[in-house]
C-alpha positions as CSV (number, residue, x, y, z in Angstrom):
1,X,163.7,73.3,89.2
2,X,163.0,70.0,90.9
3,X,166.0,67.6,90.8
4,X,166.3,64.0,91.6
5,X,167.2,65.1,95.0
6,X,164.2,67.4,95.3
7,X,161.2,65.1,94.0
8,X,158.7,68.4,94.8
9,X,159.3,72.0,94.7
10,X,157.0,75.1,95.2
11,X,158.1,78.4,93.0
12,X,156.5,81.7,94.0
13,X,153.6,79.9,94.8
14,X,150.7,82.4,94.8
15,X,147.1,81.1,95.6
16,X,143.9,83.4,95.6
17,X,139.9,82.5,95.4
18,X,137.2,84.6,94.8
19,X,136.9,87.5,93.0
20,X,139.8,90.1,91.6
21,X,137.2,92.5,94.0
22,X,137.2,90.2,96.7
23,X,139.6,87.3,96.8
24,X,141.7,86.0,99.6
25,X,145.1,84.6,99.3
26,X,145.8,81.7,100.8
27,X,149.6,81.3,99.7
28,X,151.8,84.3,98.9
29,X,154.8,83.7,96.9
30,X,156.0,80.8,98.6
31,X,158.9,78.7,97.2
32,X,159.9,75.4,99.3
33,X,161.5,72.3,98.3
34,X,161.5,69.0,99.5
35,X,164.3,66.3,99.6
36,X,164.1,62.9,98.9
37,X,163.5,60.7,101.3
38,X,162.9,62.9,104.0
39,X,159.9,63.5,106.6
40,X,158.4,67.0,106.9
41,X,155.7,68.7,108.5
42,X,153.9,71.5,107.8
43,X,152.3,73.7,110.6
44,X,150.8,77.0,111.2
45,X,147.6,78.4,113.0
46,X,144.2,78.3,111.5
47,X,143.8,79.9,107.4
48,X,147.9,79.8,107.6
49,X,147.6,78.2,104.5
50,X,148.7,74.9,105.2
51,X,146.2,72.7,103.5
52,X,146.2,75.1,100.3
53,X,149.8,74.9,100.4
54,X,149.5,70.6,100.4
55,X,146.9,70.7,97.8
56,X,149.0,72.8,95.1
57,X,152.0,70.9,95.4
58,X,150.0,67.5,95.1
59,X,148.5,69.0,92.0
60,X,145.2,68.5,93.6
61,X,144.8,72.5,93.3
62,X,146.5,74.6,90.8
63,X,148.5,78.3,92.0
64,X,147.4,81.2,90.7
65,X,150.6,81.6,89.9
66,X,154.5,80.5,90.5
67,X,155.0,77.0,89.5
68,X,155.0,73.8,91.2
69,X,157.4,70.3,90.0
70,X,156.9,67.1,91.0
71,X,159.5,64.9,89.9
72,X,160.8,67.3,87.2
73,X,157.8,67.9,85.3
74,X,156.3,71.2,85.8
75,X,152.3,70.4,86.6
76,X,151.3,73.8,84.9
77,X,151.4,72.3,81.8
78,X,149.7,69.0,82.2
79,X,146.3,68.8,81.5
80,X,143.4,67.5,83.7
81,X,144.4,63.6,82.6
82,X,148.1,63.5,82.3
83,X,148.0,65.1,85.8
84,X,145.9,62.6,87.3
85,X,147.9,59.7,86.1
86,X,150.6,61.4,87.6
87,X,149.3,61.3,91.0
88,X,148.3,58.3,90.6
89,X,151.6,56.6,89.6
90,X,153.6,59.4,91.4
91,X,151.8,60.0,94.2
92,X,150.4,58.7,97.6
93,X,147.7,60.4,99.9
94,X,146.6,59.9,103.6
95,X,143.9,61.7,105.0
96,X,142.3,62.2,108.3
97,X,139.1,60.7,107.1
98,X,140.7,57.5,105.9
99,X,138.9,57.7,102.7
100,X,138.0,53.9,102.4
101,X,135.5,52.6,100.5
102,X,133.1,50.7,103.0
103,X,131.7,48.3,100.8
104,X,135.6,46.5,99.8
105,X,137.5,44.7,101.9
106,X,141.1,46.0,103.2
107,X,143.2,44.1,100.2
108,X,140.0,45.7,98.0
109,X,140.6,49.3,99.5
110,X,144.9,48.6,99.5
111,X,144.8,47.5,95.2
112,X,142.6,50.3,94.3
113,X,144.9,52.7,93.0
114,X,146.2,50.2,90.8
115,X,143.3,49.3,89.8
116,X,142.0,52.4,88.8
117,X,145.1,53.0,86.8
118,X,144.4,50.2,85.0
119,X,147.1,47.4,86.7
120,X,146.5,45.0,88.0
121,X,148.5,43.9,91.5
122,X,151.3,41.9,91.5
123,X,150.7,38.6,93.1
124,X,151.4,38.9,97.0
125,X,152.2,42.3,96.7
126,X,148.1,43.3,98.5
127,X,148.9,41.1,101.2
128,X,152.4,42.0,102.2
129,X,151.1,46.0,102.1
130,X,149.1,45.0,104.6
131,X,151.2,43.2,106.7
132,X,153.5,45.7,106.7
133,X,151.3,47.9,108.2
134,X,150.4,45.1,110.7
135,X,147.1,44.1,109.5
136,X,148.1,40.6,108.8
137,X,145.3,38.5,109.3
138,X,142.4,41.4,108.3
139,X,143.0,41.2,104.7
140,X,139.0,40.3,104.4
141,X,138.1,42.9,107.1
142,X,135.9,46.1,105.5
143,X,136.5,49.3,107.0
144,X,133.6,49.3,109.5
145,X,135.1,46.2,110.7
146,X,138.2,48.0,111.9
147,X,139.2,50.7,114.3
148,X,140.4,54.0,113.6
149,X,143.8,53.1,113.5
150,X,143.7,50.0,111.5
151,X,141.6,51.9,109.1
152,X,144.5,54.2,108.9
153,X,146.7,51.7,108.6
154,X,145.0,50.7,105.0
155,X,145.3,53.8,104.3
156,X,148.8,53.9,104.5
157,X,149.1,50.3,103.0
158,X,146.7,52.2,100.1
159,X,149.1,55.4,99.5
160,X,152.4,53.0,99.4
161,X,151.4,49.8,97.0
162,X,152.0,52.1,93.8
163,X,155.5,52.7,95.1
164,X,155.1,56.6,95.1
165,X,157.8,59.0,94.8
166,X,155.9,61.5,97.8
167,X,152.9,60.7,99.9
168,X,150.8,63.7,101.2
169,X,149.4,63.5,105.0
170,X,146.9,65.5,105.8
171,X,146.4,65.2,109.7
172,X,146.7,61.9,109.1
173,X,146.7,61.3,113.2
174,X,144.2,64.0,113.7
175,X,141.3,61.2,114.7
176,X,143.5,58.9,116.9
177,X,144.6,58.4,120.3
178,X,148.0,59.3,121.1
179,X,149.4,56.0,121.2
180,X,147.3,54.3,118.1
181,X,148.7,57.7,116.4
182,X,152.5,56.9,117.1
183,X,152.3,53.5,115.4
184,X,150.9,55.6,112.7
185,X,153.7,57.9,112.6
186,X,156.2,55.1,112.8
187,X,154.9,54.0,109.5
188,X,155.4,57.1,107.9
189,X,158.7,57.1,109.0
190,X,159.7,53.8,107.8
191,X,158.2,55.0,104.6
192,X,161.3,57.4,104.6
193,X,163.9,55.2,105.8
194,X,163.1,51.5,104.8
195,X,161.7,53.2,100.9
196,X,163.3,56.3,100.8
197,X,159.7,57.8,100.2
198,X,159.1,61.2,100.9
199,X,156.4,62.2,103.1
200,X,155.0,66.2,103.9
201,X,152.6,65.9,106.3
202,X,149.7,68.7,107.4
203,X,149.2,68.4,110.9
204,X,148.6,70.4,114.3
205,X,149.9,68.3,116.8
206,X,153.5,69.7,118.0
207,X,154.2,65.6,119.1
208,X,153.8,64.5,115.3
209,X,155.8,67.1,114.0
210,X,158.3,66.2,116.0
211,X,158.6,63.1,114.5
212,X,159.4,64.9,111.4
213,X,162.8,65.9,110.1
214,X,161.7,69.6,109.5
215,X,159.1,71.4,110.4
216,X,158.0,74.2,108.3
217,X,155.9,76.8,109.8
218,X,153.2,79.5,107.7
219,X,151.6,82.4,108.9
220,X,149.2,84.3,106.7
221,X,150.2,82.0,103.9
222,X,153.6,82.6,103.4
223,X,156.9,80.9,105.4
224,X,157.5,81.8,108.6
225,X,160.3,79.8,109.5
226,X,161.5,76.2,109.9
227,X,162.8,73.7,112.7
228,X,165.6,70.8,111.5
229,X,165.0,67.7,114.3
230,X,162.0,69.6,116.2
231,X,161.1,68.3,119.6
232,X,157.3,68.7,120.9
233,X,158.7,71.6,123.3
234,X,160.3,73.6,120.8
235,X,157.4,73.2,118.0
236,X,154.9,74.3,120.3
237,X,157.4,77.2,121.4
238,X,157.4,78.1,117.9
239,X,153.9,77.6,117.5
240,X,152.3,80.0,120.6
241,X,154.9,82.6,119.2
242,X,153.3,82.6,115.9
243,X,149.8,82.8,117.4
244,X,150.7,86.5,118.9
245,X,149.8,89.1,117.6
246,X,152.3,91.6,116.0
247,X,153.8,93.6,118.5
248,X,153.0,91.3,121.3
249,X,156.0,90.7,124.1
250,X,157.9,87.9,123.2
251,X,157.3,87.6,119.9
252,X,160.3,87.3,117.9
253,X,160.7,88.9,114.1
254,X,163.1,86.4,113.2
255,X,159.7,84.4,113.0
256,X,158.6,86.4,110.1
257,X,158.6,85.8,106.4
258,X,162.2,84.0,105.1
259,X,163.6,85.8,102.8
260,X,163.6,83.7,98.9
261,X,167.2,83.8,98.2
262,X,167.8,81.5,101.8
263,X,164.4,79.5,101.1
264,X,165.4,78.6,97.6
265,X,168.5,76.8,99.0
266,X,166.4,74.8,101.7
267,X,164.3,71.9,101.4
268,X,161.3,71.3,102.8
């Protein structure tokens, strides 16, 4: 059950598409949590499961079965409405796409959310999201007036101005350079520390995650271990060892599937 420490957790999270004859799992009885105010990143190789993984416990996809809390309330049992005012009041989300609107301005793109949820912004409050981010001065700007990393910045200004309990990155660096994506990364981060947000973040860059506080790794949809203060060597040591095949030299079991009883105690 998710606590007021843990504003998100997974319970024998099961997701399958397609047919009963046919269908693929993309998560297998996974159960994570996540801590408040804390920085994680999720990582695996290609159709690990990470994205499915991101969507179900953003409510954005529903699990075939297990369950999956976010801030206490169990999003089974909320229907399509109720669970899209949660995201919106409960939730923030960066993508690698940026997802602006072209035709608004930055402050336009930043107030959406509350707009759409029916607020209206509190006076100033557009304009110091956005200087936060270090965009003071572009407030007018529209997207295509920005680079890549100023667009992202928006983004971020976007997912924070509702004052969510979790934001959701996924790959939110994956389009930068390395250095426009560290400034990115340092606003996630300050996200956690300055607002005690907490952020999971997608990504396949080992230099990213180790910005993260944890890294959680999946490998044919289910957990596959976890790093507490990564570095980039040791992520991508991780990484290349998942990538082997069974059986290969140097590839270590201990990598395998945690067991539940010692995943229901971590957070992720």
């Amino acid at each position: 059950m998710a606590t007021s420490d843990q504003p998100v957790r997974l319970d024998a999270v099961t997701r399958r598409y397609g047919s009963r004859a046919a269908a693929a799992t993309a998560l297998d009885a996974v159960t994570l949590s996540f801590e408040r105010a804390s920085f994680t990143a999720v990582m695996g190789p290609s159709g690990s499961g990470k994205s499915t993984l991101l969507h179900c416990a953003a409510g954005l996809d529903r699990p075939t079965s297990g369950s999956v809390r976010l801030d206490g309330q169990d999003l089974a049992g909320l229907p399509e409405r109720a669970l899209a005012r949660l995201r919106r009041e409960q939730v923030g989300f960066v993508f690698q796409s940026f997802n602006l609107l072209p035709e608004l301005t930055a402050a336009e793109n930043v107030a959406l959310p509350l707009r759409l949820a029916g607020r209206r912004p509190p006076r100033g409050s557009v304009a110091r999201a956005l200087d936060e981010v270090g965009l003071t001065g572009r407030h007018r700007a529209r997207p295509g007036q920005l680079s890549g990393g100023q667009q992202q910045r928006v983004a971020i200004a976007r997912a924070l101005i509702s004052q969510p309990s979790v934001v959701f990155a996924d790959e939110p660096t994956g389009a930068l350079d390395s250095a426009t994506a560290a400034g990115i990364l340092g606003l996630l981060s300050a996200a956690v520390h300055g607002r005690g947000t907490t952020v999971v973040m997608v990504t396949h860059d080992p230099v990213a995650a180790a910005c993260a506080d944890r890294v959680v790794f999946l490998a044919d949809g289910r957990v596959a271990g976890e790093l507490r203060q990564p570095s980039p060597g040791a992520v991508a040591d991780r990484m290349t060892r998942l990538a082997r095949p069974a059986g290969t030299p140097g590839t270590h079991r201990t990598d395998g599937p945690a067991p539940a009883t010692a995943l229901a105690g971590s957070s992720w």
